[in-house]
C-alpha positions in Angstrom: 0.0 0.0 0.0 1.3 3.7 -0.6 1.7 5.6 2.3 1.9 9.3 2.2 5.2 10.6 2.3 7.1 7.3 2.4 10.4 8.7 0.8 9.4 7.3 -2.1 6.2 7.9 -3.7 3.4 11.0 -2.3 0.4 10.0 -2.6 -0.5 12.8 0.2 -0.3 15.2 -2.8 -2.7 13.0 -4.7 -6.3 15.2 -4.3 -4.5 18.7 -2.5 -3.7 20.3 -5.3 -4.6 23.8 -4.1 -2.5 22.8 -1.3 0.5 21.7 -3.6 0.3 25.0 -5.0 0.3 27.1 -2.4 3.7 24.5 -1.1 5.9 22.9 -2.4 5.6 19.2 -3.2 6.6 16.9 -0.2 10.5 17.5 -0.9 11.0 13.3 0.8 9.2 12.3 -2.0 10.7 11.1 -5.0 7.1 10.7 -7.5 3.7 12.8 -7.1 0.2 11.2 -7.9 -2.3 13.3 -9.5 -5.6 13.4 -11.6 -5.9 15.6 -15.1 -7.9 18.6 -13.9 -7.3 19.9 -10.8 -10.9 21.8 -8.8 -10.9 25.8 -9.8 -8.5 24.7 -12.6 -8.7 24.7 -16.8 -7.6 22.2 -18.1 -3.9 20.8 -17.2 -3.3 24.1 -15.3 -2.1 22.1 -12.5 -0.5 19.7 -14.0 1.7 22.3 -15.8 1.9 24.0 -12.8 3.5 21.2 -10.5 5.7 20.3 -13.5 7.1 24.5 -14.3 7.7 24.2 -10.3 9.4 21.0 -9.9 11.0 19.8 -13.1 13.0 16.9 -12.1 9.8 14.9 -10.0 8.5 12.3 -11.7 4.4 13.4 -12.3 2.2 10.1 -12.8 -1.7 10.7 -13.6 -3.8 8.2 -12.2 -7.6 9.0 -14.1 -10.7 7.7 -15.3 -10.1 9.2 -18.8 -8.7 6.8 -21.4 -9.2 8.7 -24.1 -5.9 9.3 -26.4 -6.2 13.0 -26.5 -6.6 13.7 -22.8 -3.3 11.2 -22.4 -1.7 12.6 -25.5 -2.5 16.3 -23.7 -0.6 14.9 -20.0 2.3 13.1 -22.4 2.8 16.9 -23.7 3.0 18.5 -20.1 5.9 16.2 -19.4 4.4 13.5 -17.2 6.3 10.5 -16.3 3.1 8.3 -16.5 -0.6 8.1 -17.0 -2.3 4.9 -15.4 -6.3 4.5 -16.3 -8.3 3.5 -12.9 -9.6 0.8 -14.7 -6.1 -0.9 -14.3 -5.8 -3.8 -12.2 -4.1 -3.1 -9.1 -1.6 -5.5 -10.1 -1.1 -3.3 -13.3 -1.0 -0.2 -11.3 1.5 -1.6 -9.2 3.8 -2.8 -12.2 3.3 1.2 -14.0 4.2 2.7 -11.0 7.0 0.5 -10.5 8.5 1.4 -14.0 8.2 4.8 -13.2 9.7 4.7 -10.4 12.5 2.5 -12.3 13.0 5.7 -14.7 10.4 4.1 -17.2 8.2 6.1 -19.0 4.5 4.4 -18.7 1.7 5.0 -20.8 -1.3 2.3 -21.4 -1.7 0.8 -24.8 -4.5 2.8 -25.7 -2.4 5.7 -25.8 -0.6 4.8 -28.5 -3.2 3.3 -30.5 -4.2 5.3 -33.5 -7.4 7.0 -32.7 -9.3 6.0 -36.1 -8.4 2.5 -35.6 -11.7 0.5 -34.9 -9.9 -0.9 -31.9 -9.6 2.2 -30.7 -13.1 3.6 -31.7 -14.8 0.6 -29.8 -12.8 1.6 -27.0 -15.3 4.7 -26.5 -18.1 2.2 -26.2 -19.8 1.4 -22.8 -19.9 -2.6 -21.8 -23.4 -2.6 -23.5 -22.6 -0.7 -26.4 -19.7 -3.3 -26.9 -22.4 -6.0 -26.4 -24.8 -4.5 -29.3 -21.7 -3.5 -31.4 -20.4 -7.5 -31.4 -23.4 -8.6 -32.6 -23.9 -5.7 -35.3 -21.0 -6.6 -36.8 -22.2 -10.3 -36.6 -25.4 -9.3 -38.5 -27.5 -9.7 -36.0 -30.7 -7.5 -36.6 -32.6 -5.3 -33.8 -34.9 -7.9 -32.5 -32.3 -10.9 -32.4 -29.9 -8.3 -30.3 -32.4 -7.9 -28.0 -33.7 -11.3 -27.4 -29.7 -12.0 -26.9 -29.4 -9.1 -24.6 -32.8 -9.2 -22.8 -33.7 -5.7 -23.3 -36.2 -3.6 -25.6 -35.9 -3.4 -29.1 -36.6 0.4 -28.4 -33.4 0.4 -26.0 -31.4 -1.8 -28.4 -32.3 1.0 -31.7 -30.9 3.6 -28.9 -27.5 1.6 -28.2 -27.3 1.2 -32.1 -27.7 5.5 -33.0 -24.8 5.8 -30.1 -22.2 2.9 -31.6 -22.6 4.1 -35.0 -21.8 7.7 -33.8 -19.0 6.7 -31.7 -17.6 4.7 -34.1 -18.2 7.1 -36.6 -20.6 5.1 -39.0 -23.1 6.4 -40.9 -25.0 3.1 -41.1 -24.4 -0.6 -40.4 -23.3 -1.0 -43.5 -20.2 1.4 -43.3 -19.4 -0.2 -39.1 -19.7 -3.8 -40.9 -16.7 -2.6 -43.5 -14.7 -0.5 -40.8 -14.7 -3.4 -38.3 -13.2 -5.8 -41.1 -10.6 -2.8 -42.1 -12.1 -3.0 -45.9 -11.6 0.8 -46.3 -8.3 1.6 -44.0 
């Protein structure tokens, strides 16, 4: 378990970013913990703040954004590492670890390209994901929502939202982009 101020990692610093502000990072700490948007803050004005102040200390970002342009935006501010809450602890464990090795650690979906369909179903909710593995199956409505037990009213809804997070114009089009026919 961290502990704040262990000598080694801050974790003290993690949510007390007015606080780090007004003072200096814990100087016995060799890596500080934070999220990507600080309260009263735009943007990464904390981020970039911590970072103009404290050059050499290793920043990682531990969110609940995974999306490649929020990462791509804390890569750019000179963080050390960005580790998605959904990680495992296990995985957290083994980031922060390289980090703390001298590692740079960023998760894979960082450095995915972000028209790739992998990367574009990544944007999809656990039932979205459901509805979009059986749309590019061929399921219609109706057999999706036998399979899923839910309305066909709720499954046309989850189809409007995967085809406009995917950016599909129709099933068609998500069919061909899932099987890489036009990339």
């Amino acid at each position: 378990m961290i502990t704040p101020c262990s000598g080694r990692v801050c974790a003290a610093c993690w949510n007390r970013m007015p606080s780090v502000m007004k003072h200096p990072v814990c100087l016995r700490c060799s890596t500080c913990f934070m999220t990507t948007r600080m309260p009263g803050m735009v943007d990464f004005q904390g981020l970039e703040a911590v970072r103009e102040r404290h050059p050499d200390t290793p920043l990682i970002i531990v969110s609940m954004h995974c999306e490649q342009d929020i990462i791509q935006s804390a890569l750019a501010c000179g963080i050390s590492g960005y580790i998605p809450k959904t990680h495992s602890f296990e995985s957290m464990r083994r980031a922060i670890d390289l980090v703390l090795g001298g590692t740079p650690y960023v998760p894979q979906e960082a450095l995915m390209d972000v028209n790739s369909p992998l990367s574009k179903r990544s944007k999809l909710t656990r039932r979205q994901q459901d509805v979009y593995e059986r749309l590019i199956k061929g399921k219609t409505n109706q057999e999706i929502a036998d399979e899923l037990y839910i309305s066909l009213s709720t499954v046309k809804m989850h189809v409007s939202t995967v085809l406009e997070k995917v950016g599909a114009k129709n099933r068609t089009q998500l069919l061909a982009d899932s099987r890489n026919i036009f990339d």
